[in-house]
C-alpha positions in Angstrom: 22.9 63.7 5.3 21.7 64.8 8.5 21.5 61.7 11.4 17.5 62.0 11.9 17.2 61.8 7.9 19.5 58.6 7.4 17.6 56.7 10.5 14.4 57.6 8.3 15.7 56.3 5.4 16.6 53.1 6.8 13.7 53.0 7.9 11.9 53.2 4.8 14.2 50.5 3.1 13.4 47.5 6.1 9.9 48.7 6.0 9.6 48.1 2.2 11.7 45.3 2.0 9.5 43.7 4.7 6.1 44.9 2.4 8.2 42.7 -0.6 8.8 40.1 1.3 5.2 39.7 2.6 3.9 40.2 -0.6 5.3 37.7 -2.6 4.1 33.7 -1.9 6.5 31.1 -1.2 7.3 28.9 -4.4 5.5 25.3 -4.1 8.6 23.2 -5.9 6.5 20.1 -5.1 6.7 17.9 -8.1 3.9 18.1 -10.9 2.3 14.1 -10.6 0.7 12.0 -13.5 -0.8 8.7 -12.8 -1.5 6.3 -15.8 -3.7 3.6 -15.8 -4.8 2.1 -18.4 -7.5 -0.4 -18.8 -7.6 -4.3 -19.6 -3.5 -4.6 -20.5 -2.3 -8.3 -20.2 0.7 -8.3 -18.1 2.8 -8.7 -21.8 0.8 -6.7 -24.0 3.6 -4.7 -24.0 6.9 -5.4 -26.1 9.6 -4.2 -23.4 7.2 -7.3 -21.8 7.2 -9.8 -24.6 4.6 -8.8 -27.0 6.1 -10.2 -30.4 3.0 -9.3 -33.1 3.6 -5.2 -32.9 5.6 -2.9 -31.4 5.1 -0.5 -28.7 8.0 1.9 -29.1 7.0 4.7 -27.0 5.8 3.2 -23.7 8.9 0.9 -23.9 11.1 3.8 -24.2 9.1 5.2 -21.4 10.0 2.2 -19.4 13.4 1.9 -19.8 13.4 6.0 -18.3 11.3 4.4 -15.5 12.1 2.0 -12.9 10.3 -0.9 -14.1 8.1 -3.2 -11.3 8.1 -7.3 -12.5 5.9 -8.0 -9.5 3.2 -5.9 -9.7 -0.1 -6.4 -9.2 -3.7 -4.6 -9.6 -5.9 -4.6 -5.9 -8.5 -6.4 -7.8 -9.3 -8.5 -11.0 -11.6 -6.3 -12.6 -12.3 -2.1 -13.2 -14.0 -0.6 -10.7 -13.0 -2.2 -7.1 -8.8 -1.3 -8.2 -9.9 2.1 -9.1 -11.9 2.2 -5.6 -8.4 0.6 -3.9 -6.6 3.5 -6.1 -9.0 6.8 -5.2 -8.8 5.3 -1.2 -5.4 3.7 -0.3 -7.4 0.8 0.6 -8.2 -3.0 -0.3 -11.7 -2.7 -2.4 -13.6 -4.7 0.2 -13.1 -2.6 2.8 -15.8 0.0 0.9 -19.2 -1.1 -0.6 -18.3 0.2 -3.9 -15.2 -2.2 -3.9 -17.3 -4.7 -3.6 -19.2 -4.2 -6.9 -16.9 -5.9 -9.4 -17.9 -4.2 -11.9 -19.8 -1.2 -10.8 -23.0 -1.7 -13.7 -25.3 0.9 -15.5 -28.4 -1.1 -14.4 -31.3 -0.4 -11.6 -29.4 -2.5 -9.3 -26.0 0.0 -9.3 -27.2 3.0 -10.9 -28.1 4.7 -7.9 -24.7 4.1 -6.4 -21.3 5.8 -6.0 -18.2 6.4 -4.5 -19.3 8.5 -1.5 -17.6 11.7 -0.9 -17.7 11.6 2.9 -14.5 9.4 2.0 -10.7 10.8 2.0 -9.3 10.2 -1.4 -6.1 11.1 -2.9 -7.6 13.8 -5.3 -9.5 15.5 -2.5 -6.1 15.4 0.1 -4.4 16.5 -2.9 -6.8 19.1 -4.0 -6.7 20.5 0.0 -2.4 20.9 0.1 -2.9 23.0 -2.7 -2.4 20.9 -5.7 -4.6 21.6 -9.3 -6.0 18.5 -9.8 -7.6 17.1 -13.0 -9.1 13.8 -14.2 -8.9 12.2 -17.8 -11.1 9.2 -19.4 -12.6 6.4 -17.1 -14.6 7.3 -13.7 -16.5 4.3 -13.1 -17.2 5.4 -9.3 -20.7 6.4 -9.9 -23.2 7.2 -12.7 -24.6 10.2 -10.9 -23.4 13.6 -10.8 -23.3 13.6 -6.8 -20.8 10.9 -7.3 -19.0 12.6 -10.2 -15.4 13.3 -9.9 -15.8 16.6 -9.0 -17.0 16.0 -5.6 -13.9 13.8 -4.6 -11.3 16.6 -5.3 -10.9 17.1 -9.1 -11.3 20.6 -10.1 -11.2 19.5 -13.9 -12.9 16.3 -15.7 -13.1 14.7 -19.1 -14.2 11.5 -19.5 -16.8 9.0 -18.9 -18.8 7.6 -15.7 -19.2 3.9 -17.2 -17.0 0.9 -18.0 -16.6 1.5 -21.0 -17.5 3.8 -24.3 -17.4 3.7 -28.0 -14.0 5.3 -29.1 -16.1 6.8 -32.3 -19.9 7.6 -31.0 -18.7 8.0 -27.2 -21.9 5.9 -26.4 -22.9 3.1 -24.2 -25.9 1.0 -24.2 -26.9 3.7 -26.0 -26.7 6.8 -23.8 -24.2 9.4 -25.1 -21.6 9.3 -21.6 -18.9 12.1 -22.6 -18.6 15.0 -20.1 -16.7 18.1 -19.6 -16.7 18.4 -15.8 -20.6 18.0 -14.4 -21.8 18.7 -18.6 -22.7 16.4 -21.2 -20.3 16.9 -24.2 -20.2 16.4 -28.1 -17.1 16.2 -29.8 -15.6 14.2 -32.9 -12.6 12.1 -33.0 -11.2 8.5 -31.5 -11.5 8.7 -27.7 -7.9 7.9 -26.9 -6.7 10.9 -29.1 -9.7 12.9 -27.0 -8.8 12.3 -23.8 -4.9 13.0 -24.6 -5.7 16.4 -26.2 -7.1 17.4 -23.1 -5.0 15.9 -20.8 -2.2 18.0 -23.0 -4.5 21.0 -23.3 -4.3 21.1 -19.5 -0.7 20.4 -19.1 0.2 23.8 -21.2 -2.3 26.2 -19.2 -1.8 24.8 -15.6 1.3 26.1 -13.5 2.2 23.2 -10.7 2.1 21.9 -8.9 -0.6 19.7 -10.8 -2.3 16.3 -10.3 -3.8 14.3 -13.3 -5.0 11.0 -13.0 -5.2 9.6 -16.7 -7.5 6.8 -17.4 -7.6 5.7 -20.7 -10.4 3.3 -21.4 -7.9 1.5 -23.9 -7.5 -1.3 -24.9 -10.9 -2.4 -23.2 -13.4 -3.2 -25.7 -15.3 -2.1 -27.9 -12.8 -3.4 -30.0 -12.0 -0.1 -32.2 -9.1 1.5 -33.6 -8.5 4.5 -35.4 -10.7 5.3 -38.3 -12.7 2.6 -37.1 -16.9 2.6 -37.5 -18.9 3.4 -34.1 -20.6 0.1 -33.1 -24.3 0.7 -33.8 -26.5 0.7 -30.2 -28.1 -2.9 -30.7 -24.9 -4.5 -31.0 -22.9 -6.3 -27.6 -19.6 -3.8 -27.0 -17.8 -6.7 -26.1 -18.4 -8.5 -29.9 -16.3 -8.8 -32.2 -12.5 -7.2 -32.9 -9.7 -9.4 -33.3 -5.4 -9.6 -33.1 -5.3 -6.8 -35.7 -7.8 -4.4 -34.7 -6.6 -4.7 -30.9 -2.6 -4.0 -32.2 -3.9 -0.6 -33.9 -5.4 0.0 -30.5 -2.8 -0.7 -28.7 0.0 1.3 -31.5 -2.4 4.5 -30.6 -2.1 4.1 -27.0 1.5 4.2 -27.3 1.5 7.2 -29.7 -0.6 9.0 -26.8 1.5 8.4 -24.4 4.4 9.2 -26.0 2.7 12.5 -27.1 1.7 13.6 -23.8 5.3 13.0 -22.4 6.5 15.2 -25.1 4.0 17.8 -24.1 5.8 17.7 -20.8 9.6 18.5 -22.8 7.6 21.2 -24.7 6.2 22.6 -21.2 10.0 22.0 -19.5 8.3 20.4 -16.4 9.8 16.9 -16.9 12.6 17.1 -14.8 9.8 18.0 -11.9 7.1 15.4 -13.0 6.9 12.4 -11.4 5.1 10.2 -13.9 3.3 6.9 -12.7 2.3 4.2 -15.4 0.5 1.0 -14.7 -3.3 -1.4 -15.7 -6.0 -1.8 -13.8 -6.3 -5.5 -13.4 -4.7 -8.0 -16.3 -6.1 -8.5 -20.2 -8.9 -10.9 -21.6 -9.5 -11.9 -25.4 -7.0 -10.3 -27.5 -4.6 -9.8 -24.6 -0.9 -11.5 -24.0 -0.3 -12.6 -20.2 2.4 -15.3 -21.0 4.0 -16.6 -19.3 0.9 -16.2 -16.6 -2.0 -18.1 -16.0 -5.5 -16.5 -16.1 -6.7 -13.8 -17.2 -9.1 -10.2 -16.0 -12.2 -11.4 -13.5 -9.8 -14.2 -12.3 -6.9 -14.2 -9.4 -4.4 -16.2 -10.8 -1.4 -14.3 -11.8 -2.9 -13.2 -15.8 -5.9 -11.5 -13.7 -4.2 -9.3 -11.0 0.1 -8.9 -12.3 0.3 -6.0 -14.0 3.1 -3.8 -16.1 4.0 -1.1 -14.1 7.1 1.9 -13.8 7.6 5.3 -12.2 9.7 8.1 -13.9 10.8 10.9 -12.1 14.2 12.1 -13.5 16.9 12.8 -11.0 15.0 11.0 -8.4 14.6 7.9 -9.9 17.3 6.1 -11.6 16.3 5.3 -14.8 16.5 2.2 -16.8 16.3 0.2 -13.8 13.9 -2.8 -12.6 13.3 -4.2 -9.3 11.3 -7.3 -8.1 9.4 -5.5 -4.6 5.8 -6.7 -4.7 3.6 -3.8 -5.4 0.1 -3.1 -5.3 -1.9 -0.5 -6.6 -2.8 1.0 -3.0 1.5 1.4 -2.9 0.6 4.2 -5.2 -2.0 6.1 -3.6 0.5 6.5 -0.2 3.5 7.4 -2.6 1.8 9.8 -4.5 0.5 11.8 -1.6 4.5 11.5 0.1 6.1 12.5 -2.8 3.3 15.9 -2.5 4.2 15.7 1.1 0.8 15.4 2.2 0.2 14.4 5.7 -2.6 11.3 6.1 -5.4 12.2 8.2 -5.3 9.2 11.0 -8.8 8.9 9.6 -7.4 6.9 6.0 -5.1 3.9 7.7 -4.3 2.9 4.2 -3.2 -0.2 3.3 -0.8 0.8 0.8 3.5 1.1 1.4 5.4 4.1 0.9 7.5 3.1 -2.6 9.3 6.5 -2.7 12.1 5.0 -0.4 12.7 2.2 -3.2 12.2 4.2 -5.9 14.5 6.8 -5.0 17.4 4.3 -4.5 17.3 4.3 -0.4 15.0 0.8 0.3 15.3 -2.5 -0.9 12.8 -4.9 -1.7 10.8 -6.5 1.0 8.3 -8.8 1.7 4.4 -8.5 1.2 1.5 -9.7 2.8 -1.6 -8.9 -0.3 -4.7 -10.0 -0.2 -7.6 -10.4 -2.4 -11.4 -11.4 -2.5 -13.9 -11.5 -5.8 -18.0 -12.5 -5.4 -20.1 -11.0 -7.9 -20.0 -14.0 -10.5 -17.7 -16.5 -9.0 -15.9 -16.6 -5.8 -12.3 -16.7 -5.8 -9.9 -16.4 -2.9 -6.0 -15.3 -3.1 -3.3 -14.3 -0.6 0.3 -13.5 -1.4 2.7 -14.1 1.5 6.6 -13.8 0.4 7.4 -15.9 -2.8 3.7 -18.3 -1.4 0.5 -18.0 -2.7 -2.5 -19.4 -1.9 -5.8 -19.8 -3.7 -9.0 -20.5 -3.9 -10.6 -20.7 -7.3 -14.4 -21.9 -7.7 -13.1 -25.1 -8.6 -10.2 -25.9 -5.8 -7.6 -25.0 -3.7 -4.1 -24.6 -4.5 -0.7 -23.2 -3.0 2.3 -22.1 -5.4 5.4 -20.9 -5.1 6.0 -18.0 -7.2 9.4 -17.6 -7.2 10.1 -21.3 -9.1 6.6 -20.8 -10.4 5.6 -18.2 -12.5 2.8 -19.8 -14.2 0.8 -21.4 -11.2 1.7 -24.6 -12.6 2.3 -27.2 -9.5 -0.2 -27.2 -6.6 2.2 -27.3 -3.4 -1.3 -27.6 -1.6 -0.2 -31.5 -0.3 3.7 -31.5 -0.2 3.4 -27.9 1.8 0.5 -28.5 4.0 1.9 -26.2 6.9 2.4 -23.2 4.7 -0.6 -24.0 3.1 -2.6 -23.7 6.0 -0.5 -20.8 7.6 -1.4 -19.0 4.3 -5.0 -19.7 4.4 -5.8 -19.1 8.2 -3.5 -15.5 7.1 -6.1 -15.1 4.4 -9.0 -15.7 6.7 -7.9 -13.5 9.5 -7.8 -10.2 7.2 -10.9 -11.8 5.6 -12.9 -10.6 9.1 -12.1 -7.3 8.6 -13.9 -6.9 5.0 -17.2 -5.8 4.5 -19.5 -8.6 3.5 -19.2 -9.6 0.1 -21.6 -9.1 -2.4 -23.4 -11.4 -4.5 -24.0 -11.1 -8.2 -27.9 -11.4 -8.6 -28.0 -14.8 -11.2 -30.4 -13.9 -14.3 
């Protein structure tokens, strides 16, 4: 070959290698992430926890994959301020939708909403590139400008209230499934519903992928499969009892356990970090031994949660720790592990868990604060192993470490950590937005 032709044929070969290489995008080998709340689980509704009446095989199994949190707590009592602290990194009362507890399908919330203007995890998420999808409970607006597809989500299932019949999909009788920004028909229990499409989703999306999958379960109405709707003149939050709220509680855990199979199926678990925990403690039928309290109050029942992360090879499973974790902790862990950068506009006031989780951190200690005013005003601020309280009824100070169950009032024998702890709590106090008062009937 003649010198001129072999210089043009080398030529030729960089020159389409470089066409190759500038063709073909990189590879995003962020992780694929799932975060799991569920709604109205006692802190031992669970039998990894200490549930003794039934059995929860699949979630415990999960768990003992997971590194498991003792100390964990939701950022508020009740549904819609944690999911506010969740969506923004931020305590509730630092936004005026936080400080609806819950948000209600009346005239005096039905105009309101979650407002987009606001950095969210979905919507930082959605903008590094992630596919992001929502499954079961919004409760951050009733209103289609508030809907989840204007904070981020490119795909929704779900619900906008606080709750819905697992068999009609009604409350106070308005029909409340939709599929994205549409109103939607379709038969079967609710929790299988919202699984099938979370599933559905899972096989037709390539990562990386973000779904946040609110089950409704086990909040009231109290339903299990094969269950009657409740008909439209009768309270939600009637009836049920210990039986009917096991069976819901046995096909949550089948759910679960059958989307974490989908991800096997899929062969995206190894690359999935999965992210399970409640939105604020149980009520009637629920088991928060060996706590005190229960959902709308801040002693340990209302606010400690169950709580894990999975994410094999990054997180050693079968593991527990004791760090104090909050449900903001999640939002700024989530959008690390995505390696998304915060805007300086968020300042949440969530921790970075990933550290911990990954084996590299050990525990430390938390300052945590909350505030509830809609029916009752309670007070609470957890500082190290201390917290304080304020409870419409007194003040108290305990020492969590010794005592669990909020037993002994240290309010008179501590009095300097007592006040320390309540002066802490007032200081952070000043930075919330006012609170808001329940109207009284």
């Amino acid at each position: 070959m003649r010198p001129y032709n072999a210089v043009k044929c080398l030529i030729f070969v960089i020159f389409s290698l470089t066409l190759i290489h500038c063709s073909v995008k990189p590879v995003d080998n962020r992780p694929n992430i799932i975060y799991i709340m569920v709604d109205d689980m006692g802190y031992a509704d669970l039998s990894i926890y200490g549930r003794k009446d039934y059995t929860t095989p699949m979630l415990d199994a999960f768990a003992k994959e997971s590194m498991r949190f003792t100390q964990a707590y939701a950022a508020a009592p009740v549904c819609t301020p944690t999911r506010v602290a969740f969506m923004t990194g931020r305590f509730p009362a630092r936004n005026p939708i936080g400080l609806r507890e819950p948000l209600v399908m009346d005239s005096t919330d039905i105009d309101l909403g979650l407002s987009p203007e606001i950095p969210t995890v979905s919507s930082l998420l959605k903008k590094s590139g992630y596919k992001t999808a929502l499954f079961g409970k919004w409760h951050l607006g009733f209103k289609k400008e508030f809907f989840p597809s204007i904070h981020g989500f490119d795909y929704f299932y779900g619900f906008s209230p606080g709750g819905a019949d697992y068999v009609s999909h009604r409350y106070e009788g308005q029909d409340v499934l939709y599929e994205n920004n549409e109103p939607i028909k379709e038969e079967g229990y609710l929790t299988d519903l919202i699984t099938n499409h979370a599933i559905d989703y899972i096989n037709k999306t390539k990562g990386p992928f973000f779904i946040s999958l609110q089950y409704n379960a086990p909040h009231w109405p109290w339903q299990g499969p094969g269950d009657a709707a409740y008909p439209d003149t009768t309270k939600m939050s009637s009836g049920g009892n210990a039986e009917t709220y096991a069976r819901m509680m046995q096909s949550l855990d089948q759910n679960i356990g059958r989307l974490l199979q989908s991800l096997r199926d899929a062969g995206i678990s190894e690359n999935t970090l999965v992210i399970f925990t409640s939105d604020n403690g149980g009520e009637r039928y629920s088991n928060m031994e060996p706590l005190k309290g229960h959902k709308l109050e801040l002693w340990e029942g209302g606010i400690r949660v169950p709580a894990w992360a999975r994410w094999p090879g990054k997180i050693k499973p079968n593991t527990t720790t004791d760090q104090v974790a909050v449900t903001m902790d999640w939002t700024v862990s989530i959008l690390n592990a995505a390696k998304v950068q915060l805007p300086e506009s968020l300042k949440p006031d969530g921790m970075n868990l990933l550290p911990l989780l990954e084996g590299e951190a050990k525990p430390i200690d938390r300052n945590l604060y909350w505030r509830i005013s809609n029916r009752s005003l309670w007070n609470a601020y957890r500082s190290g192993n201390w917290k304080y309280i304020k409870t419409p009824d007194e003040e108290g100070l305990y020492n969590l470490a010794d005592d669990i169950g909020e037993n002994k009032n240290l309010k008179e024998t501590e009095p300097s950590v007592f006040l320390r702890l309540k002066s802490e709590f007032e200081t952070i106090d000043k930075e919330m937005l006012t609170p808001y008062v329940f109207p009284k009937e």
